[in-house]
N, C-alpha and C positions, 0 to 999 in steps of 0.2 A: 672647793665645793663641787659634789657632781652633778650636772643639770644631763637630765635625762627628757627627750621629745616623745612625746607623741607623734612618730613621725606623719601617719596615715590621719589623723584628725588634724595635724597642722597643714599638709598639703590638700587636705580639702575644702579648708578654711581659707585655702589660697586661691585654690580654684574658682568657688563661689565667690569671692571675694574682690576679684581682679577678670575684668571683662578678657575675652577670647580674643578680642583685637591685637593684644599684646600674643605677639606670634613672631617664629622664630624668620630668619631668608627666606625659607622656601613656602613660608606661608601656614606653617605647624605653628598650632598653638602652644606657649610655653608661658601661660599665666600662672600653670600651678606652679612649676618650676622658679621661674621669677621670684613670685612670690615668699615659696618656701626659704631662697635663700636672703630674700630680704629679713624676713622674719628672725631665721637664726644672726644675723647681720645684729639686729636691735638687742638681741637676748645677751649675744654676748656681748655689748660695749654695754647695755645696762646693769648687767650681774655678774659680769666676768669667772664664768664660770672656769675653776684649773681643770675640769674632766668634762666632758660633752660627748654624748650616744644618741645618735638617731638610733631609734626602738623600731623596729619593721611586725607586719604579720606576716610572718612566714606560711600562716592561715588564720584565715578571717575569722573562720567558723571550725574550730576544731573538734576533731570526732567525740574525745570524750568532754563535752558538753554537749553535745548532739545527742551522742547515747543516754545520758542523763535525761535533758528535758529536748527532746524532736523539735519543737516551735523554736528554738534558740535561734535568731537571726532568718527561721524560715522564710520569712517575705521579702528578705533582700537575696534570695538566691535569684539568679538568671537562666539556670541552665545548670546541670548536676550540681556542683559545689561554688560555682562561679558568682563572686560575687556582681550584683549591676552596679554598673560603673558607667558613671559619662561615656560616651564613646571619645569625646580629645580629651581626656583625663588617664585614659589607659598607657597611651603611648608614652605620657610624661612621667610617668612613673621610672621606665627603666632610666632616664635621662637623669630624673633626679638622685637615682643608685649611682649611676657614674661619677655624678657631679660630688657628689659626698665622699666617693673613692678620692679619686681624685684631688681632693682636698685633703685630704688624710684626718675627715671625720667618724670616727668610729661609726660603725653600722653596724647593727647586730639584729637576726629573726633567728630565732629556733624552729624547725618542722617541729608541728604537730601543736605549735602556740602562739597566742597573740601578740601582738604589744604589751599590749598591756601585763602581761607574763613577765616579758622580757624586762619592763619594768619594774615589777611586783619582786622580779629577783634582784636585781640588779640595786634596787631599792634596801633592800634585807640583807644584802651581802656588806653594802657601805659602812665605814666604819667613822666616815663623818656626814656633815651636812649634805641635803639631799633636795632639789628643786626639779619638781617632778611640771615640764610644761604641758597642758593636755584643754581638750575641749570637753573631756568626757568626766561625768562626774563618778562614777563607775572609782574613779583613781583616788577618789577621795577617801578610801577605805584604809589608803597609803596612810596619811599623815600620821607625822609622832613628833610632838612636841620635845621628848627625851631627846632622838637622835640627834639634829631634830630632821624633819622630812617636811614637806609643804609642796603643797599643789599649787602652781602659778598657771590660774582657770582664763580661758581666751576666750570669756563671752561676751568681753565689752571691748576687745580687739586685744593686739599683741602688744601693744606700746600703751594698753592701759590693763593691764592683768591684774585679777580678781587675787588675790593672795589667800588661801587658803589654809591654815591651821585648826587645832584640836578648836578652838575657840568661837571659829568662824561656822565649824559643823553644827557645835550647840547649839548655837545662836539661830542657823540658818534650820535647824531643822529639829530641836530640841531634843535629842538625844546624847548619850556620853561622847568625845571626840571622837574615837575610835571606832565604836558602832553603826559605820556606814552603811557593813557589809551587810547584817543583820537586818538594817531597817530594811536599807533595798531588797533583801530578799523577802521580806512580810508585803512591803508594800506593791512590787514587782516593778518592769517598765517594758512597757509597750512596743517601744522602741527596737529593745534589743530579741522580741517574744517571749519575755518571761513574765508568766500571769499574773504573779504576785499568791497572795490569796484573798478571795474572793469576799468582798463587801470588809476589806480591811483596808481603810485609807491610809496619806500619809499622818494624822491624826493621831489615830486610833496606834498605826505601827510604832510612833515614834512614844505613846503610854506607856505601850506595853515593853521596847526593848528598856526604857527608863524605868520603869519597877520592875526588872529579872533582870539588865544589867547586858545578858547576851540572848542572841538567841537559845543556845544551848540549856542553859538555866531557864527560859520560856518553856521548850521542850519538855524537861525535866518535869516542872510542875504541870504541864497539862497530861503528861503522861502520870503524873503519881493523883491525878484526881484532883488539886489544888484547886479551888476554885474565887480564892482572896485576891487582888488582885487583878482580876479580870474583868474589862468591860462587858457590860449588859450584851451578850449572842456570841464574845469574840471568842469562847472556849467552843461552841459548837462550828463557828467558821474554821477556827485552828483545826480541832478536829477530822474536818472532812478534807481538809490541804493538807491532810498528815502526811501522803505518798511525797506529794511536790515539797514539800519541809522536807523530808528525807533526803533529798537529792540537789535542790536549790544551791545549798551553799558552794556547793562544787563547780556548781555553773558563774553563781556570780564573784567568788572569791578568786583574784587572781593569782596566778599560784607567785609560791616565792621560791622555789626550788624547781626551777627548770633548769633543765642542762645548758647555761648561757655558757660559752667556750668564754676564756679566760685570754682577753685581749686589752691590747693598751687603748685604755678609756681618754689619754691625753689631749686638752686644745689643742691644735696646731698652731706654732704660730707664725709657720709656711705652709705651703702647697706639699703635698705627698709626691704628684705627679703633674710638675707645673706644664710639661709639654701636651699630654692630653688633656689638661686645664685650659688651655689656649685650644687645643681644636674643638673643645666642647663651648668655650664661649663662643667661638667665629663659626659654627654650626648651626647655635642656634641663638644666635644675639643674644648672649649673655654678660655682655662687658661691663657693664651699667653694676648690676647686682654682683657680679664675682666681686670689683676691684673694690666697691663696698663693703663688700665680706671679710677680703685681703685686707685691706687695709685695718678693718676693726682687732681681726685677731692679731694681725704685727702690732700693733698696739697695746693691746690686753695687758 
């Protein structure tokens, strides 16, 4: 089975999650870090995954979704392209790259794509089972009950994850499984700056993608004049978001064809490079969470 992270939603989930006290000798915080490797520690002794990819952004915010819809991510910029970011959450970033080197955990970002990309391909390339761990629901567009694929959702924490299948989308949000992308793109979110369209709720979006099936089939009929089907105003709202319908899916559909280089996805179930393992724990007190981690995967 390949379990694929979220790596940037799980280390922030570590962050907020694990007070700043927990800091390395010299006094650096290293709660994201801590954390992060607790997390992967639980995943694998509870799922045992045989393939495991920390997913990176290689950018947060990349151009062609910017070029598409401008608002994409606009209020979490700090400065040209920079995402805001904690100021002691910055530094623990590069620590936790090392520490997964190190480890001889796969890591992979493409320039020019998200996570979620990285993902979204890595997801589509598999040619078995696929445990996609994320905080973001963005991933749920992923699941396929065929492959099958499933999103293991961290909104009630890591050691009680949200299981996610075709079944769980309908239910949660009454549309076909698959039709994540779709609804998201009708209904929009906030969050990430994408408007949605306008006086189309989650309600209303989740009618309309269940009687046309996709978006694209929606499009279809409100382009040929169609008007069966349609809730009371939603062809004249569809309508005037015809520009942002044009371009939406491209922003919120993760792609599945990025150029992910072609690397051994394998657990380890040693250390890559146990001697900078050891100066990366006694740097920054991390003896506690590694020998937890070691131990899990010699185990596996």
């Amino acid at each position: 089975m390949l379990m694929l992270l979220d790596t940037p939603s799980l280390y922030f989930r570590a962050y907020y999650g694990i007070p700043e006290s927990m800091t390395a000798p010299d006094g650096m915080p290293v709660n994201a870090v801590r954390g992060l490797i607790d997390m992967i520690a639980t995943l694998v002794r509870q799922h045992s995954p045989t393939e495991l990819v920390a997913c990176m952004d290689a950018d947060w915010r990349p151009a062609f979704r910017v070029a598409a819809i401008p608002t994409y991510k606009a209020h979490r910029v700090a400065s040209g392209n920079e995402e805001t970011v904690p100021d002691t959450l910055v530094p623990q970033v590069p620590v936790i790259e090392d520490v997964l080197d190190a480890l001889g955990i796969a890591r992979i970002g493409v320039p020019g794509y998200e996570a979620d990309d990285v993902i979204g391909t890595l997801a589509t390339r598999a040619s078995g089972a696929v445990d996609i761990v994320t905080g973001d629901r963005d991933l749920f567009q992923l699941v396929d009950d065929a492959k099958p694929c499933r999103a293991l959702y961290t909104v009630r924490g890591i050691r009680n994850l949200q299981m996610v299948d075709e079944a769980f989308v309908a239910d949660k949000y009454g549309i076909p499984g698959q039709a994540y992308a779709d609804f998201a793109t009708l209904r929009g979110d906030p969050s990430d700056g994408l408007p949605g369209v306008s006086g189309i709720g989650e309600k209303t979006a989740a009618a309309l993608i269940t009687r046309f099936g996709s978006l694209t089939a929606l499009l279809t009929a409100l382009d040929a004049g169609v008007t069966d089907g349609f809730p009371a105003g939603a062809r004249t709202k569809l309508a005037a978001a015809r520009d942002y319908l044009a371009v939406a899916p491209g922003v919120v559909e993760v792609a599945r064809d990025a150029p992910v280089p072609d690397v051994d996805l394998t657990c380890p179930a040693k250390p890559r490079d146990p001697e900078r393992l050891v100066a990366l724990a006694d740097r920054y007190g991390l003896d506690g969470p590694l020998n937890r981690l070691l131990a899990t995967l010699a185990d596996r």
